[in-house]
C-alpha positions, 0 to 999 in steps of 0.5 A: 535495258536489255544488254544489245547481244541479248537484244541481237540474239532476240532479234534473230530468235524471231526472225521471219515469224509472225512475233511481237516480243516485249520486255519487262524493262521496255524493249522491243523486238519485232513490229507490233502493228504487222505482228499476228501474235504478241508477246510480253515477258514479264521476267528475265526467267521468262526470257530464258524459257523463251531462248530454251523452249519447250511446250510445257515450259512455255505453258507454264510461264503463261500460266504463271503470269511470267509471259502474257500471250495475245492471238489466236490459240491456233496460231500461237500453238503453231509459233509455239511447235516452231520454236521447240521444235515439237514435231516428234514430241509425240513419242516420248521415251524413258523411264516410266515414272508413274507410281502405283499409288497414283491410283487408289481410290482416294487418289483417283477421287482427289484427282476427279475432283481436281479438274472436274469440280472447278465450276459447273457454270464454267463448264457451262460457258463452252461446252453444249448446252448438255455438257458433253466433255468428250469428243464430237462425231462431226457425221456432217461437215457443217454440223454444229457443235450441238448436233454434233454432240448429239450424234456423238450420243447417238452413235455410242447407243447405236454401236451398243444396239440399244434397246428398250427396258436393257440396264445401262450402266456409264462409268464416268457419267459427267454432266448426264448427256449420255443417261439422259439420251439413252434414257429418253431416245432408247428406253434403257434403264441408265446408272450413270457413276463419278467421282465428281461431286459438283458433276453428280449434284447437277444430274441429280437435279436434272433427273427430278426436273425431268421426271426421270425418277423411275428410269435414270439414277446417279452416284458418287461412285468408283467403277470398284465399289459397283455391285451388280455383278452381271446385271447390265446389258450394256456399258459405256465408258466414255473418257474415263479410261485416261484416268484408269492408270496403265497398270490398273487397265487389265482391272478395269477391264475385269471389272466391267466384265464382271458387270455385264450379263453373258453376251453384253456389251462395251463400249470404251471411248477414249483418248490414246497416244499416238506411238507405241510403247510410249510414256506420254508426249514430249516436249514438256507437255506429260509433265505440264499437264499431270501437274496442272490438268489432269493428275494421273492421267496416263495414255496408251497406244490403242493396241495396249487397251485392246490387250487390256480389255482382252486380258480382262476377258473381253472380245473387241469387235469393232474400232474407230479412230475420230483424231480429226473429230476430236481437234475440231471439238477442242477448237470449238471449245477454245473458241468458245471460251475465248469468246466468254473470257471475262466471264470465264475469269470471274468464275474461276480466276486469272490462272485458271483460265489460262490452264484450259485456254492452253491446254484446250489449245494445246490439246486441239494442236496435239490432235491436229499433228497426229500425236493423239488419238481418239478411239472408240472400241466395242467389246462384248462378253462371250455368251459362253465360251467361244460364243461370240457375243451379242454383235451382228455380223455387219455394221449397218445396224450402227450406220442406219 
């Protein structure tokens, strides 16, 4: 049994909050019946992360299966902020300890395939039934997470003023649900790219079910090796730009300029950090996720993109921050997934699981306190020097 200054230090660690703690050994603290969300630590290492915590620590003994967590993932987000005290873990400082070799193209592809090729059926449990792995664009408050997404689609080929017969091209086309719409719904030619095998297989197969032959197409390809210079109308990149690397963005951004024809388009959304100038989120969750999720992923401040794609030789003319849109979606998922949880393990395993539940979870959290931002960014390139590209000078083209 736990000696009783443990148990008594225990105790107070707990004390006023809606806890339940079990020990391997037997004791408790806490009232279980009364308790929102249980706890079961399975190793005294798990007890030390529990007195000592931060976010990523805690996520990782979850993963682990050094500590079992039951409850709501929003609450248990909530617990897990009060016991670390993350309210400023938004702003991580230091040194910055990414390396170039992060992002080769073989580094890049390894890592795609990391998180994406995991399983398209498990993908398919919780997302819509287009796989659209992005934010949703809640226009209305009681929208479902369908028509959501579907106006997500839609609002990227409005704010790129779509129209029939312009060459698209979608840099990190996931599952298809952009090519598809833009395709069927605007009349465009659609390229969509990725590094992910399993991702590829399954819009292939879409585009030969759907007679989309002659109007989409599909490749296994980094956003370097495209070689149509000045061939698209039109580009999006729409959760791709977290996995460029900081020091790649100004290429990245070249690169697509290079892609589009004089006055073309782009529209880039993605995920930001929150403060400036910083290196990734605090409290442990950077390094959780770079192990665990997302390998290489890096994040700017939405000010360092916008000087990215400007160096790269684009104007931006418009932006748009969903944060809040973005915390719905994830909830949604997290919900979703719970909901389907034995199934979810079948597919991929115990451990597996555990990742996305809590970094879905954690992510949602992340967005909800306002350490993450979701930004859409329309940029053109000029028709010619100082000729502004092909944008109206008002919005309401978009908001129709």
């Amino acid at each position: 049994m736990l000696k009783p200054a443990l148990l008594k230090q225990l105790q107070q660690r707990i004390s006023g909050l809606p806890l339940y703690v079990k020990l391997w050994d037997g004791t408790q603290a806490g009232n279980a019946d009364t308790a929102a969300i249980h706890i079961r630590l399975n190793s005294p290492a798990a007890l030390t992360a529990f007195f000592k915590p931060t976010l990523g620590s805690l996520a990782r003994a979850y993963v682990e299966g050094e500590m079992d967590l039951d409850g709501f993932p929003r609450e248990i987000l909530s617990l897990g902020s009060s016991l670390c005290g993350a309210e400023f873990c938004r702003d991580k400082k230091g040194s910055d300890f990414w390396k170039w070799w992060r992002h080769t193209r073989s580094r890049d592809r390894k890592n795609i395939q990391y998180h994406y090729d995991i399983s398209n059926d498990f993908y398919g449990l919780w997302l819509d039934e287009r796989r659209v792995y992005s934010c949703a664009y809640y226009r209305e408050p009681d929208m479902s997470l369908e028509d959501a997404q579907e106006a997500k689609l839609d609002l990227i080929c409005r704010k790129l003023a779509l129209k029939p017969g312009e060459r698209l091209l979608d840099i990190g086309c996931g599952w298809g649900g952009l090519i598809f719409h833009a395709a069927r719904h605007y009349g465009v030619r659609a390229v969509g790219i990725t590094l992910s095998d399993n991702q590829h297989d399954h819009v292939a197969e879409e585009i030969k079910a759907n007679n989309l032959l002659d109007r989409v197409e599909v490749r296994v390809m980094d956003y370097r090796e495209m070689p149509e210079a000045g061939e698209f109308d039109k580009i999006a990149s729409v959760g791709m730009v977290e996995h460029v690397g900081r020091k790649n963005l100004t290429t990245y951004f070249q690169r697509i300029y290079n892609l589009l024809k004089p006055g073309g388009l782009v529209l880039n959304h993605g995920i930001t950090a929150a403060a400036l100038r910083s290196k990734g989120l605090g409290s442990g969750i950077s390094e959780f996720v770079d192990d665990y999720v997302f390998p290489g992923g890096e994040l700017e401040h939405i000010s360092e993109v916008m000087q990215h794609a400007t160096g790269g030789g684009l104007e931006c003319l418009d932006a748009e921050n969903l944060r809040p849109h973005y915390a719905r979606t994830l909830w949604e998922w997290v919900r979703r997934l719970d909901s389907r949880a034995e199934e979810a393990r079948k597919l991929i395993g115990e451990r597996n699981y555990r990742i996305w539940r809590i970094y879905m979870a954690g992510s949602a959290h992340a967005f909800d306190q306002g350490w993450m931002e979701l930004w859409q960014v329309l940029a053109g390139k000029p028709l010619a020097p100082g000729v502004q590209p092909n944008y109206p000078y008002q919005r309401d083209y978009i908001y129709r």
